[in-house]
C-alpha positions in Angstrom: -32.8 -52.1 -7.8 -30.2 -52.1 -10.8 -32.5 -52.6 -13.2 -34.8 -49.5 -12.0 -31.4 -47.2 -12.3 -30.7 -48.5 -15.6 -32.8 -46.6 -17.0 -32.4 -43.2 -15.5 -28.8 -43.7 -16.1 -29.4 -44.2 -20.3 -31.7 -41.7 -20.5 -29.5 -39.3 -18.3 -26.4 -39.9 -20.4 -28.6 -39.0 -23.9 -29.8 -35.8 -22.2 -26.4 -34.7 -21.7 -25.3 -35.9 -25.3 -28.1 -33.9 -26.7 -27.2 -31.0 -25.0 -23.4 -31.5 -26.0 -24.4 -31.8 -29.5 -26.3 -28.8 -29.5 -23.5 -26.6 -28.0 -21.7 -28.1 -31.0 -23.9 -27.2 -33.6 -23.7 -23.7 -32.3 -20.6 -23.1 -31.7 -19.8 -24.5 -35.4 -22.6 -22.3 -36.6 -21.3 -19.0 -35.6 -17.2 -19.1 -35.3 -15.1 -16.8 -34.0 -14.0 -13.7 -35.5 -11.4 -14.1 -37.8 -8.2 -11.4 -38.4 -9.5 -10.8 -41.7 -12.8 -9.8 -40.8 -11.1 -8.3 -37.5 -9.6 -5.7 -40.0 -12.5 -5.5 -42.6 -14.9 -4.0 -40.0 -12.7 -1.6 -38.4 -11.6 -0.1 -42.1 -15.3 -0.1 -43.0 -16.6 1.5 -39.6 -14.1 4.0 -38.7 -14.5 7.6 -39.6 -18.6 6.4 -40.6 -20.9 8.9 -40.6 -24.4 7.8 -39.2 -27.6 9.4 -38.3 -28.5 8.8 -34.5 -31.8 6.6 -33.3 -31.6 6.6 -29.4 -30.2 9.3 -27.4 -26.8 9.1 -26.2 -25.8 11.0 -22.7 -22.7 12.6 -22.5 -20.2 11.3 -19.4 -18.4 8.4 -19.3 -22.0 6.1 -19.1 -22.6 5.0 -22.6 -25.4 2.8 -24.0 -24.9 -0.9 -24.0 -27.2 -2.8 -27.0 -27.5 -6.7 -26.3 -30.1 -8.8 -28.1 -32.1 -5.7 -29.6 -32.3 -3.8 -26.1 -30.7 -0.8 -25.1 -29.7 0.0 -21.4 -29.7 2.1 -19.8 -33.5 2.9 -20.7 -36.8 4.8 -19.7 -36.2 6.9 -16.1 -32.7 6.4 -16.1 -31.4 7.2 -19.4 -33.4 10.3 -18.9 -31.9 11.0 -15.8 -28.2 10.7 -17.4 -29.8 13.3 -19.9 -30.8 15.6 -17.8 -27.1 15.6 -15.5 -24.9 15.4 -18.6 -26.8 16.9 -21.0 -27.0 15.2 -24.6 -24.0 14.1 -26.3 -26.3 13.1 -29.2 -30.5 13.0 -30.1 -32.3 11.0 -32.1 -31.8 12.6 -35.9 -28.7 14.1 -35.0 -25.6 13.3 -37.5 -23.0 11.9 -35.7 -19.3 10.3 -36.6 -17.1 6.9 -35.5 -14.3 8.0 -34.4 -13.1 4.8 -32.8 -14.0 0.9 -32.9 -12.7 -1.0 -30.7 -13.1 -5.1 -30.8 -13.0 -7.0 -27.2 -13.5 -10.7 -26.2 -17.2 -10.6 -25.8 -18.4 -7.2 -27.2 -17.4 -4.3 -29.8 -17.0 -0.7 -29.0 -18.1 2.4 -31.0 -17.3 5.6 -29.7 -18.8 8.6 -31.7 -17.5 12.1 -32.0 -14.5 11.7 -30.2 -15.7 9.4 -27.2 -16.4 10.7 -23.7 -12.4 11.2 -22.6 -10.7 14.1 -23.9 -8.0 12.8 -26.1 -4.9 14.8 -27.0 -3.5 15.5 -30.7 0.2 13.6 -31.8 1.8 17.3 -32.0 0.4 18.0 -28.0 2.8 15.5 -26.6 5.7 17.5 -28.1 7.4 20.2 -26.2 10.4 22.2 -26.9 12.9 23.2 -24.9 15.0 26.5 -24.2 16.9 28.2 -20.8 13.2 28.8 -19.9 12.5 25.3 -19.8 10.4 23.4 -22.3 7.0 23.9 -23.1 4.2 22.3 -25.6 4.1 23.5 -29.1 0.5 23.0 -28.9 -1.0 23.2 -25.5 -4.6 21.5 -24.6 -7.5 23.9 -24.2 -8.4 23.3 -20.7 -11.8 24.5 -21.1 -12.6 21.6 -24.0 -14.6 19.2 -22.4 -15.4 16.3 -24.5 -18.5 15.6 -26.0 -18.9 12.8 -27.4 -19.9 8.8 -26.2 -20.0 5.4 -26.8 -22.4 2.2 -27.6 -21.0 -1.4 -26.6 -22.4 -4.3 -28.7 -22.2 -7.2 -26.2 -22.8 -10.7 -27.7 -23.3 -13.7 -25.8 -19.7 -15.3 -25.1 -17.8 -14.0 -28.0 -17.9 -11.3 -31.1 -18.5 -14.1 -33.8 -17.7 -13.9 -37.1 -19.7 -11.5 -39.3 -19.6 -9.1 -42.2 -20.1 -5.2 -42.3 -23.6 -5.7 -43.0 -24.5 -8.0 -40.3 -23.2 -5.6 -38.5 -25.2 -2.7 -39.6 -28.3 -4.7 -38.8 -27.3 -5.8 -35.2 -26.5 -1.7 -34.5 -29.8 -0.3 -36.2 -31.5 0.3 -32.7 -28.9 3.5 -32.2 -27.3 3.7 -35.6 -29.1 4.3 -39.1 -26.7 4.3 -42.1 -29.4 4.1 -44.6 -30.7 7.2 -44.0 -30.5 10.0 -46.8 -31.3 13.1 -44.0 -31.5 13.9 -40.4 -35.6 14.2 -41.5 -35.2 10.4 -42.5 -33.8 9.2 -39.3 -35.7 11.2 -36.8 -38.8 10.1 -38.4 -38.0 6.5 -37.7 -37.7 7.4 -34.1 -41.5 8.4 -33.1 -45.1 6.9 -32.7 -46.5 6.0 -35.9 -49.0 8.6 -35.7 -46.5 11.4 -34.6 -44.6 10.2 -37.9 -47.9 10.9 -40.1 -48.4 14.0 -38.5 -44.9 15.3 -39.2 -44.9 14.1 -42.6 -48.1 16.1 -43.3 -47.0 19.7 -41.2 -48.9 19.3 -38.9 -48.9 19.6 -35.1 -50.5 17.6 -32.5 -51.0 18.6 -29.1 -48.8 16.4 -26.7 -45.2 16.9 -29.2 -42.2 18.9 -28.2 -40.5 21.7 -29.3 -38.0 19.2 -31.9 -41.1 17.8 -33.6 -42.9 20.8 -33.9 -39.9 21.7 -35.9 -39.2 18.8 -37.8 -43.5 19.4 -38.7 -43.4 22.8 -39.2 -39.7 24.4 -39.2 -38.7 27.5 -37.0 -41.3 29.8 -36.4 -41.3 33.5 -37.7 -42.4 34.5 -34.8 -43.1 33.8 -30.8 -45.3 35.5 -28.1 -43.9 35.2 -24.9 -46.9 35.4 -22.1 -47.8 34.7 -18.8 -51.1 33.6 -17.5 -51.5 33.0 -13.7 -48.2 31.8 -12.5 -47.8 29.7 -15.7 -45.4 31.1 -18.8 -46.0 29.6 -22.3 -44.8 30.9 -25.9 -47.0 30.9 -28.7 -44.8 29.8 -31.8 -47.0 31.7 -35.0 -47.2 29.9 -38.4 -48.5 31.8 -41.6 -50.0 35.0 -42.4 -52.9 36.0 -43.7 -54.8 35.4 -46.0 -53.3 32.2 -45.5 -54.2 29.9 -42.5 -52.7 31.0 -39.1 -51.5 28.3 -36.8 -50.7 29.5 -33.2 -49.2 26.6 -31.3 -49.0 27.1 -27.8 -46.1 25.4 -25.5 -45.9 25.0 -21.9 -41.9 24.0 -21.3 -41.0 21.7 -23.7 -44.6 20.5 -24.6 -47.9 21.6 -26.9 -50.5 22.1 -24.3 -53.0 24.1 -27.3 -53.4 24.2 -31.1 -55.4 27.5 -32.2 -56.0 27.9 -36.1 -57.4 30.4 -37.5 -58.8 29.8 -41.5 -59.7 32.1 -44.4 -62.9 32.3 -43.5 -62.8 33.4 -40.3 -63.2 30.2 -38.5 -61.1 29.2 -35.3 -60.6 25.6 -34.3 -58.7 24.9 -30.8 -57.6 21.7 -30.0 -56.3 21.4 -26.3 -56.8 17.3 -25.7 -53.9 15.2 -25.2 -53.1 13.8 -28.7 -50.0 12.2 -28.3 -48.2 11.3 -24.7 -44.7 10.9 -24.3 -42.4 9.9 -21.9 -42.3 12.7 -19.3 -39.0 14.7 -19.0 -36.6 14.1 -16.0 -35.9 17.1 -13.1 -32.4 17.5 -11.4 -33.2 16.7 -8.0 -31.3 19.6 -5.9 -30.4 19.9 -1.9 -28.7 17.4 0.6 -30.2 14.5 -0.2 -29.4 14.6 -3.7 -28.2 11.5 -4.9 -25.7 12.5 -7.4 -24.2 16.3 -7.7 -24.5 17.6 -11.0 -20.9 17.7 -13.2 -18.8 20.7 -13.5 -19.2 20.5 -17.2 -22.9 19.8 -17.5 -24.6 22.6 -20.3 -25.7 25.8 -18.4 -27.7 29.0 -20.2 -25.4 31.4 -18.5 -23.2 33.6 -19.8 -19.5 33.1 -19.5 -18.1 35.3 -15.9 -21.9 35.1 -14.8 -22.5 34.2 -11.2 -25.2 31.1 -10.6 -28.2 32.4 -9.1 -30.0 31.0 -5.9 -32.9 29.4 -7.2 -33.9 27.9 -3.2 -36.3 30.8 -3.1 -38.9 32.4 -6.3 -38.2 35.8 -6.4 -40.0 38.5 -8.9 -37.3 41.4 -10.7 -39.0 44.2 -12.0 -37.8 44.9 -15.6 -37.6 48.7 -14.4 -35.4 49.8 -11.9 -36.5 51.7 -8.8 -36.9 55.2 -9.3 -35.3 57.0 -6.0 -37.5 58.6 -3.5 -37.8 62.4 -3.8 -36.4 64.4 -1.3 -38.3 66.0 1.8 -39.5 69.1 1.0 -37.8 72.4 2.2 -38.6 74.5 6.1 -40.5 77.2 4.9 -39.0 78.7 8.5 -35.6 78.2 6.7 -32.3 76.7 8.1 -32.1 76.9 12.3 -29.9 79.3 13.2 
């Protein structure tokens, strides 16, 4: 019987030294960070400008980028888009404003963070016989807008330099880029990236690539066919090509060009497909109420409408009824 468990035993004991040996190697592969380096990436980060790659939701949710993956992703991200609203989009220019270096991950906020912050000179109050007051009091309408990425690593931030550091960061931060063209362009389907690069439009896009492919239109038709509304956005005059692209919401639904010589081409097929845009979900059931400070298209003072029930205005108002016509017997007497 001993000499059956003999073996077992040696070949459990150099299993475990293998394994020992191998923590070892890693852990003498990649040390710790040191102070020096500590200090080098916080000098070389702060105050960076960068051109953004992933969107970034405003609220006190950031993005958390471990091994190449961002979460939160796909449905839910969008959802925090749609509640929050976007602190930052993909192509947008965006700042560090604060780095932050913890035992297992490193912390970037980016124009300002998602806490409101007060100024050194807003803590200091002067006094009088009325009582003291601030020198410099806080807007209390500023809500803050900015948000944060954590870089999480496996069981400690090992040592690395600034451009090491760049790399790990490129899936929400480019800091090669040269425009906010540049960046966005590294953000789409490949063949969304041709088209843009060549003006042109495919049906499928939003309004921002439509942009980034053809700028701001000159003009836009604002229709209604059935019960659906859609803007044409008109490119070019003649006797020059004329593009009307027609969008439904955020998205191409029809591409109508008109040449030279006369000749219309119409493209209404699905050329690109993209990730369908999140709805606020609204009544009792709702999950999550929507924030006080999420972006709205009214008007400051103007009441919210109730949007429980469609209603049509007329763009005219109501002329008054005219008034009955006179006895011809005259008044009673």
């Amino acid at each position: 019987m001993k000499s059956r468990c003999l073996p077992l035993l040696v070949s459990f004991l150099l299993v475990s030294l293998a394994v020992l040996t191998a923590d070892d190697q890693k852990s003498s592969a990649a040390p710790r960070l040191s102070k020096q380096t500590r200090m080098d990436l916080i000098r070389t980060f702060n105050a960076e400008l960068v051109y953004v790659r992933s969107p970034f939701p405003m609220g006190k949710t950031g993005l958390t980028l471990k091994d190449g993956k961002i979460l939160p992703d796909g449905p839910e991200l969008e959802r925090l888009m749609a509640m929050w609203g976007p602190s930052a989009k993909p192509g947008d220019q965006a700042r560090i404003t604060s780095i932050l270096i913890k035992d297992d991950r490193i912390h970037f906020e980016i124009n300002g963070g998602p806490i409101k912050k007060q100024k050194w000179y807003q803590h200091i109050e002067v006094g009088g016989m009325g009582g003291t007051r601030p020198i410099a009091p806080s807007d209390p309408n500023a809500n803050p807008r900015g948000s944060f990425v954590d870089l999480v690593f496996d069981r400690y931030v090992p040592d690395l330099n600034p451009q090491q550091l760049k790399d790990l960061l490129r899936p929400v931060f480019d800091f090669n880029a040269k425009s906010a063209a540049e960046a966005y362009l590294e953000t789409v389907p490949p063949n969304v990236k041709e088209a843009i690069k060549n003006h042109n439009v495919l049906v499928g896009m939003n309004r921002e690539m439509v942009i980034y492919a053809k700028g701001r239109p000159a003009k836009k038709i604002r229709e209604k066919d059935g019960e659906t509304e859609y803007e044409d956005w008109i490119y070019g005059e003649p006797p020059q090509d004329v593009h009307f692209v027609r969008l439904v919401g955020d998205e191409v639904i029809r591409v109508e060009t008109i040449k030279v010589n006369g000749e219309k081409l119409v493209r209404t097929d699905k050329e690109v497909i993209l990730a369908p845009q999140p709805t606020v979900a609204k009544g009792p059931d709702q999950p999550e109420a929507r924030p006080a400070n999420a972006p709205t298209l009214r008007r400051p003072g103007e009441e919210p409408t109730d949007t429980s029930s469609t209603t049509t205005v007329s763009k005219r108002p109501t002329p008054a009824p005219p008034p009955p016509p006179l006895d011809p017997g005259g008044p009673p007497n």
